[in-house]
C-alpha positions, -999 to +999 in steps of 0.1 A: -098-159-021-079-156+013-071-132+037-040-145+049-013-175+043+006-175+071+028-204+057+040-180+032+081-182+035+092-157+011+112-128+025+117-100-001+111-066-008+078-057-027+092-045-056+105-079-065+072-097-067+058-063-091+092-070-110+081-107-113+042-104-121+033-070-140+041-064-180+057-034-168+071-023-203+059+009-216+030+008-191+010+039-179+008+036-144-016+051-118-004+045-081-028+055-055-018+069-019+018+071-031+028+082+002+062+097+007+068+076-029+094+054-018+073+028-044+070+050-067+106+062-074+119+020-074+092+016-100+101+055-120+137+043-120+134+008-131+135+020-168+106+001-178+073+021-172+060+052-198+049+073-168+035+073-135+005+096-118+014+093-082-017+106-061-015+113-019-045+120-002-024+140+025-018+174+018+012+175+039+027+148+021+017+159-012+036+190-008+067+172+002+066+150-028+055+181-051+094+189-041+109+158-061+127+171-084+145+141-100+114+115-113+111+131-146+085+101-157+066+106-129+035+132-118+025+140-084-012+150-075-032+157-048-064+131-048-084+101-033-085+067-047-126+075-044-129+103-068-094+099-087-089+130-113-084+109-146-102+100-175-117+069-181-098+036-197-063+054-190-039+033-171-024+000-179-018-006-141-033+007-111-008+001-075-027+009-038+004-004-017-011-008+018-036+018+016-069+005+003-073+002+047-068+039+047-098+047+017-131+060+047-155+025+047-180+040+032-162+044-001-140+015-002-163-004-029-163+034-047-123+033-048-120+001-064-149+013-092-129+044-096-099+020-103-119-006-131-130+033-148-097+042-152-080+011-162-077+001-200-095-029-206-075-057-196-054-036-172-043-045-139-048-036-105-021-044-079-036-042-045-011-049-013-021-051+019-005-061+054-019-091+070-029-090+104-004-109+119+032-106+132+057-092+158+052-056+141+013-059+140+015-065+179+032-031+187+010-014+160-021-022+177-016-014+211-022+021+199-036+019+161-056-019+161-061-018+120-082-051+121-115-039+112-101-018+083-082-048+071-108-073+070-131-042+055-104-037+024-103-072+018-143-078+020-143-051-008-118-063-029-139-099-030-171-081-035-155-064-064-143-103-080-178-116-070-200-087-089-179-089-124-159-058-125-127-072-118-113-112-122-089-129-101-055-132-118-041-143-084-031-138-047+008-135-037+016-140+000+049-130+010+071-107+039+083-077+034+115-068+062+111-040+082+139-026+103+139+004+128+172+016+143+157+026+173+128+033+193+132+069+184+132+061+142+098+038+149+085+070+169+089+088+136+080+066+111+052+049+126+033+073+154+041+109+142+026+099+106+012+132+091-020+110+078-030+100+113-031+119+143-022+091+167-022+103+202-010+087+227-003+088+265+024+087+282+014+053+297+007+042+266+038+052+245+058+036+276+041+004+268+044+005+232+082+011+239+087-014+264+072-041+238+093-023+210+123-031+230+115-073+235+131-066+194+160-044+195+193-054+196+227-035+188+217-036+152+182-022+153+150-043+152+141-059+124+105-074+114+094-097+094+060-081+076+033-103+061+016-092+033-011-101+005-016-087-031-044-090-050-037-092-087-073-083-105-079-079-146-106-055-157-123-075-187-120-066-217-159-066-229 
């Protein structure tokens, strides 16, 4: 397995590559730290799935979503990928889309045992996660350096192939485009998360936008976003 393939050349949007490599007909789908379920709604309205349980860890969040009014296949709930409130053997696929990195170290390995208890035998577990590389993942670590976490998510995910309870179906490398209009939109979107409590200075956040700014042109700035999924099988014995 690999942490990164930074010769990957495809530039596409996520939900293409699920489109492409899940048996997404009449699944039941679990979708952990479903965040303000921009994933989940493509993947609701794609007319292929039974249901989703979309879980958020963030109570904030989770009450915003708990507002959706218009996924009728789809459940919101308030829960952690470590202690995830569902019976055993009930999903065909589990999704974490960039968020294993968020699950406390300590119960990383926990999360993905939680996801092999839940899954039908057989079932799938996509796991996404953003490589650390890129224009973007220079800004984003001046004031939230997510290296440790990454390298922590994907040490888990290997245990996990290496101990039996999942196998390797395979890795996708790929970019996913990210584009801000301003520096204002990235402010939003990006620092005054409701998950994280990011606090910066006000030499700090000058620096961040001064580097922000080496991208933005009359359009916006746009990013090109490296990411790796991990497609794993529980057995079926």
């Amino acid at each position: 397995m690999k942490i990164s393939n930074l010769a990957a050349e495809l530039l596409c949007d996520e939900y293409a590559v699920i489109a492409a490599e899940l048996p997404l007909e009449g699944a039941q789908v679990l979708e952990l730290g479903c965040g303000k379920a921009e994933k989940t709604r493509a993947i609701a309205q794609s007319g292929k799935i039974a249901s989703i349980l979309a879980l958020e860890v963030d109570t904030i969040q989770h009450t915003r979503n708990l507002q959706i009014q218009d996924l009728q296949n789809v459940e919101f709930r308030h829960g952690a990928a470590e202690a995830i409130p569902a019976g055993d053997c009930a999903f065909d696929i589990v999704m974490m889309f960039k968020s294993l990195h968020h699950v406390p170290l300590d119960k990383m390995d926990i999360a993905l045992s939680e996801i092999r208890r839940v899954l039908k035998p057989g079932g799938l577990a996509w796991i996404s996660e953003p490589v650390y590389a890129g224009e973007f993942n220079e800004i984003l670590r001046l004031f939230h350096d997510e290296k440790e976490v990454r390298e922590a998510a994907f040490s888990a995910v290997c245990c996990a192939v290496e101990d039996g309870r999942f196998q390797l179906v395979r890795q996708r490398f790929f970019s996913t485009p990210g584009h801000f209009d301003s520096f204002e939109q990235f402010e939003e979107r990006i620092i005054r998360v409701t998950h994280t409590d990011h606090q910066l200075s006000a030499g700090l956040l000058d620096r961040v936008r001064r580097k922000f700014a080496v991208h933005l042109t009359a359009e916006g700035a746009n990013f090109r976003n490296p990411l790796r999924v991990d497609i794993l099988r529980k057995a079926k014995a």
